[in-house]
N, C-alpha and C positions, 0 to 999 in steps of 0.2 A: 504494500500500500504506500502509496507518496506522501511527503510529509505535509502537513498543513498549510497552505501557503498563504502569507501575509495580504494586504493591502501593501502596493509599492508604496504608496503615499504617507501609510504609518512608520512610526518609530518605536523601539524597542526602547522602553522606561529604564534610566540608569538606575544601578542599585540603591543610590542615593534616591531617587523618585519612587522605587519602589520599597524601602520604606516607610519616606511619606505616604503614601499612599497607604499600607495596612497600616501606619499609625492612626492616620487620618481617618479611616472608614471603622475602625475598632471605637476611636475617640466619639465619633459621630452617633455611632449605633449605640452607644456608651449613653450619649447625651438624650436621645431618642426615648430610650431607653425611660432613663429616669425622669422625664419628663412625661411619657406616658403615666407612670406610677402614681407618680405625684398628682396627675389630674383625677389618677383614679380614685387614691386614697381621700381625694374631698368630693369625690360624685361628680365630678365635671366634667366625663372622659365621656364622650356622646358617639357614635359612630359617624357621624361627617368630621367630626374630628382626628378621627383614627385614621381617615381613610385621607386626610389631608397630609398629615402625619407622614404614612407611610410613602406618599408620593414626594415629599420635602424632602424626606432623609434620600430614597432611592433616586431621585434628581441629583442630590449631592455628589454621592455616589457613582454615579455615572459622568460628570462635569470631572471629578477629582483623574478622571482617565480619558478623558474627552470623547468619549463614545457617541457618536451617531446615530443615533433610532429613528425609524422611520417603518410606519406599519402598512403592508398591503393585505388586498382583502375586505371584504364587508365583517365590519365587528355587530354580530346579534345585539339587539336592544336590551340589555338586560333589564330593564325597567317593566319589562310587559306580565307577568307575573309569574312566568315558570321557574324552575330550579336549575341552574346550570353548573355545570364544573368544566372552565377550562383544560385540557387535556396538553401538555408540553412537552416539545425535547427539554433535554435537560446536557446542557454539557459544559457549563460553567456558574459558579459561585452569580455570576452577574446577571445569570436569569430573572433572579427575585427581583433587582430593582428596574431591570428593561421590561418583565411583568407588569410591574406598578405602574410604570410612568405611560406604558402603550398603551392598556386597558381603560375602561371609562366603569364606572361603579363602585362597587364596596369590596373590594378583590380583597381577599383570605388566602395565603399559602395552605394547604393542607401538609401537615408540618411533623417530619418525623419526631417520634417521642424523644429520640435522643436532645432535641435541641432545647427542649421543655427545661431540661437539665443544666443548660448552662445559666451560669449567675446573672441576674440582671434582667435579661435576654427573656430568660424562661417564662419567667413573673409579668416582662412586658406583651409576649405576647400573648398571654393567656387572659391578659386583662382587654388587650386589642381582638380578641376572638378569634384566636387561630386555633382552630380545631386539630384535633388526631384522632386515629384511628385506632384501639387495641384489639388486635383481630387475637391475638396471645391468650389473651382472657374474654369469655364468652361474655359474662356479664358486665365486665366494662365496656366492649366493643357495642351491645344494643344499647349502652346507655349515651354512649359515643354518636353513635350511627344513629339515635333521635336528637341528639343537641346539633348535630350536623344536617338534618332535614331541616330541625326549627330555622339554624341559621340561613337555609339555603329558602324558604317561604318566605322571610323575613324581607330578602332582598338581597341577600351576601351570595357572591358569587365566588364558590371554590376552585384554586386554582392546583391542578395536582402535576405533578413526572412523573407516567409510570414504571420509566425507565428505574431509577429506586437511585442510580447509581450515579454519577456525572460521564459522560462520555467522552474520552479524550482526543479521540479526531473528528466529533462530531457526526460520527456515525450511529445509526439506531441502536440501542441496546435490547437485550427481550426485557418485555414486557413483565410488569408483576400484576395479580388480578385486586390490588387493592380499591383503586380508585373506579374501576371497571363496574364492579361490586357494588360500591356507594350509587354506583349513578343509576344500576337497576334497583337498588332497591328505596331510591328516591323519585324513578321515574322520570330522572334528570334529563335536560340537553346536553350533547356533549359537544364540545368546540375544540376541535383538532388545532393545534396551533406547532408552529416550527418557530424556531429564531436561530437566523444564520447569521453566522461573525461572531456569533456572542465567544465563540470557544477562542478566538484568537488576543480575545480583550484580556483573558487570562486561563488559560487551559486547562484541564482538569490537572489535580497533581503536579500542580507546576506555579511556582513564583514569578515567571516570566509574565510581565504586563506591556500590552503595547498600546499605545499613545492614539488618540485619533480614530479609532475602526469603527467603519460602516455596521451598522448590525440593522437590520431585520427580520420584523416581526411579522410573518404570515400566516392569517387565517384562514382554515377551510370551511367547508361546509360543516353546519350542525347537523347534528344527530341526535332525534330526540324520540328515547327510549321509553315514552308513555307505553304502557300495553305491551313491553317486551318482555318476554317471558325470561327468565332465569337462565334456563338449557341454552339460549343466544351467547350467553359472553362471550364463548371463542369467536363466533362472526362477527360482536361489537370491537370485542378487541382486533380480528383482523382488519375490517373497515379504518379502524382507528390508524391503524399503523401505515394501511395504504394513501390515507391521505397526506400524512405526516410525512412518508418518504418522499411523496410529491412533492409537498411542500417545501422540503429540506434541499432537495433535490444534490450537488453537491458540498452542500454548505456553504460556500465560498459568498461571500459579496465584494462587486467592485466600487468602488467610490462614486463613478458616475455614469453608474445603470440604466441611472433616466429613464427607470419604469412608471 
């Protein structure tokens, strides 16, 4: 397989810059953070606030590296009242805030448990309404799996990777049937989504950050699983996949695509 190939037009972040940079995004998410808390701990943390929140910080975020988003595609209304969960590649840490800033609504990570874990971080998002899912234990996961309908009736739109894993050349990973699962047995939309470039901003498993890359965010077609029986996931999960590799097609984005 050939190796990932840059934007000519970007620069590879010196060491010094890439410092800054996880200094700066730790400090940031730090700040975020405890400012979440703190509105919570007096009752003044509202959901258009969260949802402002998380767009601030992942703009930050994404300026601190100079990344270029730009989304094609028809984005569903999520306002119309059904339940949806976003469906993503996943091949870099910088999905979550090219997520935020592309999407239009009350966007939820669906958030592995481990992250719940970490200091700070954990307590913020749990106060910001990021669901998970404990498939590990039967009765946490139904009790899971109705706090994640309520929030998905409410208006919160989940945003999952089923890939589970980051993918380091930006190619498809298999599939896990977690998020699959959720959406039948919420009767959700699904919205197949790619984002290309993102893996060159910073690669999986890797410190290397480059300066400036194009990224795009591609929408497919939804998919909305009202009335689909159970015994479907393998043909939702394949549909899901085939539009995503569409969409991804070779990952690569040029600077001046001019699509």
């Amino acid at each position: 397989m050939s190796r990932p190939r840059t934007n000519p037009l970007t620069k590879s972040a010196t060491l010094l810059r890439r410092i800054g940079v996880i200094l700066g995004s730790s400090g940031l998410t730090a700040a975020y953070s405890l400012i979440v808390l703190a509105r919570a701990s007096v009752r003044r943390l509202d959901r258009r606030t969260i949802d402002a929140y998380t767009r601030s910080w992942s703009a930050r975020l994404l300026r601190m590296v100079r990344a270029e988003v730009t989304v094609h595609g028809a984005v569903p209304d999520f306002r119309d009242g059904r339940r949806y969960i976003i469906v993503s590649t996943h091949a870099s840490h910088y999905d979550i805030p090219v997520t935020f800033v592309a999407m239009p609504g009350s966007i939820r990570m669906l958030a592995k448990q481990e992250l719940f874990r970490i200091p700070l971080l954990g307590r913020a998002m749990k106060a910001a309404e990021f669901p998970s899912i404990d498939r590990h234990n039967r009765h946490r996961a139904v009790q899971d799996l109705a706090r994640a309908r309520a929030m998905m009736e409410s208006g919160i739109v989940l945003w999952a990777a089923p890939e589970g894993t980051r993918s380091g050349d930006a190619t498809l990973q298999p599939f896990k049937k977690g998020c699959f699962h959720l959406a039948l047995d919420t009767e959700a939309v699904v919205v197949p989504m790619a984002i290309r470039g993102v893996h060159h901003v910073l690669q999986a498993r890797s410190w290397k950050i480059n300066l400036g890359q194009p990224v795009q965010v591609r929408v497919g077609t939804p998919i909305d699983t009202s009335g689909m029986p159970k015994d479907q996931l393998p043909e939702l999960m394949a549909q899901v996949r085939t539009q995503m590799e569409e969409l991804l097609g070779d990952g690569e984005v040029v600077a001046d695509a001019g699509e």
